[in-house]
C-alpha positions in Angstrom: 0.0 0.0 0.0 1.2 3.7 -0.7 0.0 6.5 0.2 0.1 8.8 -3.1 -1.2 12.0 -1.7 -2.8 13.1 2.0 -4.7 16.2 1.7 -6.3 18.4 4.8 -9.6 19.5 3.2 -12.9 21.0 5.5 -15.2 19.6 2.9 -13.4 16.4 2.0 -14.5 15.1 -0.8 -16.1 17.8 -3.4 -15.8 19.2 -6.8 -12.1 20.3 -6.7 -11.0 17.0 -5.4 -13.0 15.1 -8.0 -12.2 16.9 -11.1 -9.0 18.1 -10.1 -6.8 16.5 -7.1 -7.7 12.8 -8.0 -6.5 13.0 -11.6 -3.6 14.1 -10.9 -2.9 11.8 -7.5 -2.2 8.5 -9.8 -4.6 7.0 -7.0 -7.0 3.8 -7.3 -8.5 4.8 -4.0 -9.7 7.5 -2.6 -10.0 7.2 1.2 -12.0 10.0 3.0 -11.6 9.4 7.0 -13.7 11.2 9.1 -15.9 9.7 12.2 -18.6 11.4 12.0 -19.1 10.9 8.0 -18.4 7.2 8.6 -21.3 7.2 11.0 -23.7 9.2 8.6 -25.4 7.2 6.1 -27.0 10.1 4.5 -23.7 12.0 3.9 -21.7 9.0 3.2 -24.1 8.2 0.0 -24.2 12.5 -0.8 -20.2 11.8 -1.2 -20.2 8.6 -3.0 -21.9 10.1 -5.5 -19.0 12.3 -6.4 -16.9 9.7 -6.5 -13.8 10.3 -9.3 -13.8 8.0 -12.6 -12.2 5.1 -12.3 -11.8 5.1 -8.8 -12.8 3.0 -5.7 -14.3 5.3 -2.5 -13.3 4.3 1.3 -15.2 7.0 3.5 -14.4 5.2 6.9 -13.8 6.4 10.4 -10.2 6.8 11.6 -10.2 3.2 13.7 -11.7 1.0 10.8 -8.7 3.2 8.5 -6.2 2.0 10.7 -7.3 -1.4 11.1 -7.7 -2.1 7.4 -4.3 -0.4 6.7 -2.5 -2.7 9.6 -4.2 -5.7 7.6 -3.1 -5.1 4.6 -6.8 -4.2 3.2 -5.1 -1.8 1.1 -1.3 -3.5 0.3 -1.9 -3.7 -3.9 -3.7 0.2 -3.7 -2.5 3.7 -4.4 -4.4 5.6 -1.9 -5.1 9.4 -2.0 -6.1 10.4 1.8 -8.3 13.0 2.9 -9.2 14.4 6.4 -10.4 17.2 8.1 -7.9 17.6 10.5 -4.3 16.7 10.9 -4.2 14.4 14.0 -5.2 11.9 11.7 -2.5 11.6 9.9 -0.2 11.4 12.7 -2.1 8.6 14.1 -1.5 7.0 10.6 1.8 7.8 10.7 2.4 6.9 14.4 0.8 3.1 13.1 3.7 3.0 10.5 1.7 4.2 7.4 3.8 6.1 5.3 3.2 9.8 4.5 6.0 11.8 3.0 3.9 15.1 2.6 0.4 16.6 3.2 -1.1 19.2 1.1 -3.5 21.6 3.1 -6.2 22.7 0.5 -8.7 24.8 3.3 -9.8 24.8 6.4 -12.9 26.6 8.6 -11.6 30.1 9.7 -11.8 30.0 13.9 -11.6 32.5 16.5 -8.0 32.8 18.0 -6.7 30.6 15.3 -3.0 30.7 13.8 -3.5 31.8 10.6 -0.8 29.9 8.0 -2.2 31.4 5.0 -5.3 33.3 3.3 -7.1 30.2 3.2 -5.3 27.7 6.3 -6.7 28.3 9.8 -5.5 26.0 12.8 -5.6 26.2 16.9 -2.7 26.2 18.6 -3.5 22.0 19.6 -3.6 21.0 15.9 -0.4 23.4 15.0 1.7 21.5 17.8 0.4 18.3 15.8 1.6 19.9 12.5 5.0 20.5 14.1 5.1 16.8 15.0 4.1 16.2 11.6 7.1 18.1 10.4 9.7 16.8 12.9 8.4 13.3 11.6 10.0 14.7 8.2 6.2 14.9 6.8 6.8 18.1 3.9 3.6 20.3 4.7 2.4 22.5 1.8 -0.7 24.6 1.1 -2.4 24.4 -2.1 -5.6 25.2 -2.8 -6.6 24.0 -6.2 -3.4 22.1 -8.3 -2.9 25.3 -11.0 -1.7 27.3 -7.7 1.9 26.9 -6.8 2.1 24.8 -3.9 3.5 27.0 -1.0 5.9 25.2 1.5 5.2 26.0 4.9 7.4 23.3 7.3 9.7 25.9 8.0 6.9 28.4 9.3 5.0 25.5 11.3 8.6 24.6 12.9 9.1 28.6 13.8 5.9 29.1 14.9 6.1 29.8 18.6 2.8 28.6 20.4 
């Protein structure tokens, strides 16, 4: 199993990840985790309607992700990742999933958030995950739709004083 892409998105799957981010991940699978989407029938079909060409759809609650990943559910699989927020992805990569970078497309503006950039909101308890993300090694980027030019922002999560 690879992990081709892991993306932060607030509205998981939609239209630009569809039409857009899939195409271009060189995924078979794309694996939305999110417990309270994995526990909502009604949204769960709304998404799987959207589902990219040519692809299978995993919308699945962080547990049943990392219980079919440490079983090998997904060993022949190019898998393109997408959560809502980043503690996910260190739980994955705490398991021993491999995750070389994570794209942050947008995320819901907060009071007293951190800003990281006109579209990239987090509180200070998901930036000190980011930080662990990037002292993992895990390249952190923000990129909204693929046409923008991805903008590297490791350096300013490990500067950022909390």
């Amino acid at each position: 199993m690879t992990v081709v892409m892991a993306r932060i998105d607030n509205r998981l799957l939609h239209g630009i990840i569809v039409t857009q981010w899939a195409p271009i991940s060189n995924a078979n699978r794309v694996m939305v985790i999110d417990n309270d989407i994995a526990s909502d029938d009604i949204a769960k079909a709304s998404m799987r309607l959207a589902r990219p060409v040519h692809m299978a759809v995993s919308i699945i609650s962080e547990q049943t992700a990392l219980r079919n990943f440490t079983n090998g559910q997904y060993n022949r699989e190019k898998v393109f990742v997408i959560v809502k927020k980043p503690d996910i992805i260190l739980h994955l990569i705490n398991k021993g999933i491999k995750i070389h970078s994570l794209t942050i497309g947008s995320t819901i503006i907060r009071k007293d958030a951190v800003r990281l950039s006109s579209r990239v909101f987090t509180t200070k308890e998901e930036l000190e995950i980011y930080q662990k993300l990037a002292q993992k090694g895990v390249a952190i980027s923000v990129q909204y739709v693929p046409a923008d030019k991805p903008k590297d922002i490791t350096a300013k999560i490990k500067d950022e004083r909390l």
